[in-house]
Backbone bond lengths (Angstrom), bond angles and torsions (degrees), N, CA, C in turn:
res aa  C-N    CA-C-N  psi(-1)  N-CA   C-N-CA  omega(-1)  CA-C   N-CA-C  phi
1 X - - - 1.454 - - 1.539 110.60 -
2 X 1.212 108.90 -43.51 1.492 122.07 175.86 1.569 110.09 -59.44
3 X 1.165 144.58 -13.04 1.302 146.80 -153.73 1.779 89.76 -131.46
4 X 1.219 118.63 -48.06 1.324 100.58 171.43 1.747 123.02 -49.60
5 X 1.394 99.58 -51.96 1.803 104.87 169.76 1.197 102.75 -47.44
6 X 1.409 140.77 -65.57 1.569 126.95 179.75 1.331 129.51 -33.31
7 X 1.437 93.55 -54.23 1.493 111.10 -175.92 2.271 97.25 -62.85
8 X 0.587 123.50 -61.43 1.410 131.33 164.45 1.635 107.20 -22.62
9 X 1.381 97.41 -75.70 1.518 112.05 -148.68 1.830 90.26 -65.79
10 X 1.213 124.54 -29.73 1.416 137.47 -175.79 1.588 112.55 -55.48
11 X 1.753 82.73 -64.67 2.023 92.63 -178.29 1.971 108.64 -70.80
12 X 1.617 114.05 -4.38 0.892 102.51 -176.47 1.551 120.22 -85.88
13 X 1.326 96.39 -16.13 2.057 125.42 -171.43 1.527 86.19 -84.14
14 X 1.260 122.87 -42.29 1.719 128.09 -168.72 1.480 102.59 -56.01
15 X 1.370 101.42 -55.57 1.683 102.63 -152.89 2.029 97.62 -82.85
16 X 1.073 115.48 -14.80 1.799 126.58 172.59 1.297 95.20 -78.91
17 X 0.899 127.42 -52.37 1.778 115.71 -161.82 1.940 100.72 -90.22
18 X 1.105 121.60 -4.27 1.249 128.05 173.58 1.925 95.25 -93.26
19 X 0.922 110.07 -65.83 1.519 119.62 161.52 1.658 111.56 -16.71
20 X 1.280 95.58 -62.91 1.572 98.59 -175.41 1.773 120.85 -75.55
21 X 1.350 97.43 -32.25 1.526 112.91 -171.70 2.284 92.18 -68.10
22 X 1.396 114.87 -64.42 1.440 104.20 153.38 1.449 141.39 -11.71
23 X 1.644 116.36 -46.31 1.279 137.91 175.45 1.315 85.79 -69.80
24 X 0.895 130.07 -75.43 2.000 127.29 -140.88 1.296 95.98 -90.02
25 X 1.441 132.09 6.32 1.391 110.84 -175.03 1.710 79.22 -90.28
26 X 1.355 116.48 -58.08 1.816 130.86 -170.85 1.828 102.81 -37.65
27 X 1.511 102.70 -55.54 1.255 83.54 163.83 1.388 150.79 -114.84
28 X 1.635 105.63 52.98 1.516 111.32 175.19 1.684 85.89 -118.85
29 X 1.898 125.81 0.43 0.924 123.57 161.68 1.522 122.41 -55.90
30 X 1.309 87.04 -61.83 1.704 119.62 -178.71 1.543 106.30 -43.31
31 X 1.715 107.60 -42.23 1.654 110.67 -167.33 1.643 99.81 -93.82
32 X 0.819 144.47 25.05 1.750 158.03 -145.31 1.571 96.45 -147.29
33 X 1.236 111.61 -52.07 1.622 119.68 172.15 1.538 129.22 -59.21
34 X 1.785 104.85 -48.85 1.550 122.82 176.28 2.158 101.49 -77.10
35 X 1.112 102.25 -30.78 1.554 95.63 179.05 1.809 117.46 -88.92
36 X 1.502 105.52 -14.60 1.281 107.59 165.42 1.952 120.78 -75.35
37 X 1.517 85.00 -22.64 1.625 96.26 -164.88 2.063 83.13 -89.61
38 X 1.294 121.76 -19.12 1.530 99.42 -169.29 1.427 93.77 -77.97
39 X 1.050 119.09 -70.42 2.151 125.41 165.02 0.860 101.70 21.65
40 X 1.962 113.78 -91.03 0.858 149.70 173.86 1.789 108.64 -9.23
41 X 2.079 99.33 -89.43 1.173 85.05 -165.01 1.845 122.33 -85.49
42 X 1.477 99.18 13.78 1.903 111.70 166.47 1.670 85.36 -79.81
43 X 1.256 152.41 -25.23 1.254 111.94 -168.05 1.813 111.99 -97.17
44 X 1.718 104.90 -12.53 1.202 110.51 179.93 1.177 100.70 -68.03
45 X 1.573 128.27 -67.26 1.581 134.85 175.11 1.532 109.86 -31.59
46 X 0.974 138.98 -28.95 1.580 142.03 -156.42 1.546 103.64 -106.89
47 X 1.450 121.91 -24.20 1.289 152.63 167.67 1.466 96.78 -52.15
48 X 1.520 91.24 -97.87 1.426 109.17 177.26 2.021 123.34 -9.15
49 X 1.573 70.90 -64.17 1.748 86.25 -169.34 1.416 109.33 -70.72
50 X 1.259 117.30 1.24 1.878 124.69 -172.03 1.572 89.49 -93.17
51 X 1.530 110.34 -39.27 1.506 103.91 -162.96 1.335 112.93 -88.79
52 X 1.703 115.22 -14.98 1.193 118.84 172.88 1.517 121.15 -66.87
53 X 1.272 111.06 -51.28 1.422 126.48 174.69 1.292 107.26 -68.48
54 X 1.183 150.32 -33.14 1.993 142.67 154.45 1.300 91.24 -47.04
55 X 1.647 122.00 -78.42 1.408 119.97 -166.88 2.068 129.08 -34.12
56 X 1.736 75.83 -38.78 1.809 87.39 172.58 1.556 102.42 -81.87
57 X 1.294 156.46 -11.24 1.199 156.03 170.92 0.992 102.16 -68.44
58 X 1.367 146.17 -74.76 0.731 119.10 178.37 2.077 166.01 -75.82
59 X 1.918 80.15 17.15 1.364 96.65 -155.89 1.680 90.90 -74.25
């Protein structure tokens, strides 16, 4: 009986700390997503302004 509670109390720490490891994977997803999308539009803006300033060079 005593070994059943272990066996219990064990898979119950398993499936919480799996639980939790889930949470932080979703959100270092979530933060992987908003910093891919900043990249993104810092490299369009930085773009832009490269082509603006050639474009004004040569006018």
């Amino acid at each position: 009986m005593r070994t059943v509670l272990w066996v219990v109390g064990v898979a119950a720490v398993v499936l919480v700390l799996l639980g939790l490891v889930l949470e932080a994977v979703r959100w270092l997803v979530i933060i992987g997503v908003i910093a891919l999308a900043v990249v993104i539009v810092v490299g369009i803006v930085q773009g832009r302004r490269t082509m603006q300033r050639h474009s004004a060079g040569r006018r």
